[in-house]
C-alpha positions, -999 to 999 in steps of 0.1 A, spaced: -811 -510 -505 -811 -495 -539 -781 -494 -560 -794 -467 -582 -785 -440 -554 -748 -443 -560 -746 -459 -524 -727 -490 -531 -705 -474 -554 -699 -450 -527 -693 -478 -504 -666 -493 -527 -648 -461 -533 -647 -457 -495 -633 -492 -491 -606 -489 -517 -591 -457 -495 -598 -468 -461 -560 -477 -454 -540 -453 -443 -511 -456 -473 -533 -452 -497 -545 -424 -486 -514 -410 -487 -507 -418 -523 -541 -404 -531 -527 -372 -513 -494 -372 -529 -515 -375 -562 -533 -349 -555 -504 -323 -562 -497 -343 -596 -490 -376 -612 -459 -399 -596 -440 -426 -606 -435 -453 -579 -402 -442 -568 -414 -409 -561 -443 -426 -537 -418 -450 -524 -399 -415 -518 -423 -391 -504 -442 -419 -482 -408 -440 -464 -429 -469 -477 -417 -505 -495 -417 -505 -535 -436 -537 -533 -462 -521 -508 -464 -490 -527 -471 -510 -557 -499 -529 -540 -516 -500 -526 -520 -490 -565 -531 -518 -580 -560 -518 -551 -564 -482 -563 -562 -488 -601 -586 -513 -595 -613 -488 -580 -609 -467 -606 -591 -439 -578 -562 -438 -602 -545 -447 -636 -513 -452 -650 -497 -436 -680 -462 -446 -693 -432 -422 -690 -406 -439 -706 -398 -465 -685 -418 -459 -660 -454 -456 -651 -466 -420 -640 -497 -425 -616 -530 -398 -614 -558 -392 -599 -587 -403 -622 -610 -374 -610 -601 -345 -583 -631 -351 -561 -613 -377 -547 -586 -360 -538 -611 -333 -522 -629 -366 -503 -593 -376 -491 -586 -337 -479 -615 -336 -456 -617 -366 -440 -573 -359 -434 -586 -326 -420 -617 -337 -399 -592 -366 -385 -570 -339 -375 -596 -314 -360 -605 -344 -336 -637 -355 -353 -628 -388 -358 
């Protein structure tokens, strides 16, 4: 298969989200940047799990980290993923699974 067409890219981006955690961080994200105790917060989920998710997701490129104070404030890198992340959520929960 040809790289050139964006497909294995795709493919990786697709991996990187295809856990259901992270794609509630990416959705959390979505309404603006976070630190990890708001994650830990919002999602009922682990510090050290939260903090995994991210570095899975820093890794793909899905997110960054910028320092705020202390702490590290997490973002989206780009909004189309947090429009890929939307409709897949939404086709899930119209039964198109």
């Amino acid at each position: 298969m040809d790289t050139g067409t964006g497909y294995t890219a795709a493919g990786e981006l697709l991996k990187a989200l295809a856990a259901p955690l992270r794609i509630g961080i990416v959705t959390e994200l979505a309404a603006g940047p976070r630190c990890v105790h708001e994650l830990v917060d919002a999602l009922h989920a682990p510090q050290p799990l939260i903090s995994q998710h991210l570095r899975v997701l820093r890794g793909a490129n899905v997110v960054r980290g910028a320092r705020r104070g202390r702490e590290i404030a997490y973002s989206l890198t780009d909004d189309h993923i947090a429009r890929i992340v939307a409709d897949a959520v939404s086709h899930a929960k119209e039964g198109g699974q």
